[in-house]
C-alpha positions in Angstrom: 21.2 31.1 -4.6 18.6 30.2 -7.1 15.5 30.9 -6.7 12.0 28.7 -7.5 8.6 29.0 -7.9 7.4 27.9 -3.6 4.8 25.3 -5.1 3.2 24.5 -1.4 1.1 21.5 -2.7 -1.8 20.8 -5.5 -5.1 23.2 -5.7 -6.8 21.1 -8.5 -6.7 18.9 -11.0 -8.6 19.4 -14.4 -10.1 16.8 -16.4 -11.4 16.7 -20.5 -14.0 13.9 -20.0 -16.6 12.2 -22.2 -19.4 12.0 -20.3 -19.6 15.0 -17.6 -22.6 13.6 -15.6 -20.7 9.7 -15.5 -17.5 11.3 -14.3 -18.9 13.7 -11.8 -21.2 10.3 -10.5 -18.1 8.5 -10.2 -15.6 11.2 -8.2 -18.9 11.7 -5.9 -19.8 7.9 -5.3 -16.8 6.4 -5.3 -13.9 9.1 -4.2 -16.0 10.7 -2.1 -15.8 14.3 -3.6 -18.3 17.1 -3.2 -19.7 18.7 -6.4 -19.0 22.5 -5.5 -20.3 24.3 -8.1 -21.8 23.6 -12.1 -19.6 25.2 -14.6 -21.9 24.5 -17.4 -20.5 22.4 -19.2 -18.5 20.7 -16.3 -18.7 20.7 -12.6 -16.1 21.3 -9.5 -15.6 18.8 -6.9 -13.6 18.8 -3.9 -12.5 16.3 -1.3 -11.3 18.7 1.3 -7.7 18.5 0.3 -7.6 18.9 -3.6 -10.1 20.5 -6.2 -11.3 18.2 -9.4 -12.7 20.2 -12.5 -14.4 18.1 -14.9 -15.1 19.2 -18.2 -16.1 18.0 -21.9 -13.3 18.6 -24.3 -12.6 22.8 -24.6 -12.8 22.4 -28.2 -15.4 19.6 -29.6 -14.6 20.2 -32.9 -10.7 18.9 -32.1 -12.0 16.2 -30.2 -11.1 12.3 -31.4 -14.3 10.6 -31.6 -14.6 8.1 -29.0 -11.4 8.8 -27.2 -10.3 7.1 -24.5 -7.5 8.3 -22.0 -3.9 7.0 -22.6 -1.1 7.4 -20.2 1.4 6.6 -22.8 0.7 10.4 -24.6 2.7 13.3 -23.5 0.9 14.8 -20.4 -1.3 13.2 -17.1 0.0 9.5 -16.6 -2.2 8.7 -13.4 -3.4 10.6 -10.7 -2.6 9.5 -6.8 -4.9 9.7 -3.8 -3.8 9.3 0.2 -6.1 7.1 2.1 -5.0 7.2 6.5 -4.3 3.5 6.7 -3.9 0.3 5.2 -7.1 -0.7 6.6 -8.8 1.9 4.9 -7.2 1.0 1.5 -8.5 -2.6 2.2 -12.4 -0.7 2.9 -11.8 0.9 -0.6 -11.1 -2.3 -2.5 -14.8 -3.8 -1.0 -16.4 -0.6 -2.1 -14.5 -0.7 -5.5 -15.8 -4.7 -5.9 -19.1 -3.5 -4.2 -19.6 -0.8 -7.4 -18.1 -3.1 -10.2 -14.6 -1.5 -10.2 -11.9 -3.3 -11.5 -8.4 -2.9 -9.7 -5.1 -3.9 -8.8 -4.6 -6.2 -5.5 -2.8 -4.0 -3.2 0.6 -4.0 -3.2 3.5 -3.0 -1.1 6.1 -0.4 -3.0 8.6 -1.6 0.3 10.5 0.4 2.3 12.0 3.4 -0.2 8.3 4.2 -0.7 6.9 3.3 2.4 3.4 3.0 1.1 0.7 0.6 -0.1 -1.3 1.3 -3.0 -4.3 -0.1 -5.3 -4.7 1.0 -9.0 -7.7 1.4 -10.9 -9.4 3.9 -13.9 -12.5 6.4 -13.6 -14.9 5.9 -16.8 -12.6 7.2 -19.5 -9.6 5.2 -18.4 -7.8 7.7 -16.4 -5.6 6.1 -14.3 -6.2 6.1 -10.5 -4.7 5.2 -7.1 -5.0 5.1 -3.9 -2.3 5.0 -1.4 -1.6 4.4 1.9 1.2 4.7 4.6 3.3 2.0 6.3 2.5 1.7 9.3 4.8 3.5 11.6 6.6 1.3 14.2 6.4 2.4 17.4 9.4 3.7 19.2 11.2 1.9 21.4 10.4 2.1 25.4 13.1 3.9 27.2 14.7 1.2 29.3 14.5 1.9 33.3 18.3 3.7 34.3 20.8 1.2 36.2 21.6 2.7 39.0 21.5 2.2 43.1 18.4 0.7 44.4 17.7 2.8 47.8 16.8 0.0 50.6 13.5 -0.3 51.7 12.9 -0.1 55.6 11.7 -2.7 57.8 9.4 -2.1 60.2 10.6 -3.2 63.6 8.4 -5.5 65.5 7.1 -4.5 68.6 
């Protein structure tokens, strides 16, 4: 039998940003993270379920001036967040028009995927999205067994 690595889920994510105080405003005001702790330079922010290090580029001298994220390089194409409901992805996209956020409409991935998502960037392009569940149909009643219905008994007058 071959063995593997028992990955039980993702701790955190680590991003090389531009601007640590825009990114850090952006994750808090419009995901919803927590700032945990400064790294100085960077910050870490949770949501509960999945850590966020942010972080100006390891090595500035290396840095492209005026970079901008690209999913089209080798490495992080987009990064996905779970939202409970379809009704809350439809709560996100007023907050995202409320804040100036341009997005995707939301759109159904049908039944392979069985989720709903919306698709957006954080200040230095990374992409975003937000994702949502089908709703789950409920199960069917169990129908009433056929079977002998016992008589009911009359009363007798008296």
């Amino acid at each position: 039998m071959a063995e593997h690595i028992p990955a039980k889920g993702v701790h955190h994510f680590r991003l090389t940003v531009s601007d640590v105080d825009r990114a850090v405003a952006f994750y808090t005001e419009v995901l919803g993270f927590k700032k945990l702790m400064d790294l100085n330079p960077g910050a870490f922010l949770s949501n509960g379920q999945v850590g966020l290090g942010i972080g100006p580029h390891p090595f500035p001298e290396r840095a492209i001036k005026a970079d901008r994220f690209d999913e089209n390089r080798i490495g992080l194409d987009h990064m996905s967040f779970a939202v409970a409901s379809r009704a809350d992805l439809e709560k996100a996209v007023r907050l995202l028009d409320q804040r100036g956020v341009p997005h995707s409409e939301i759109r159904d991935l049908g039944p392979a995927f069985g989720i709903y998502i919306v698709i957006f960037r954080d200040p230095d392009n990374v992409q975003l999205e937000l994702t949502a569940p089908h709703a789950r149909k409920p199960a069917p009643k169990p129908r009433a067994r056929a079977g002998r219905r016992r008589p009911v008994k009359r009363r007798r007058r008296a």
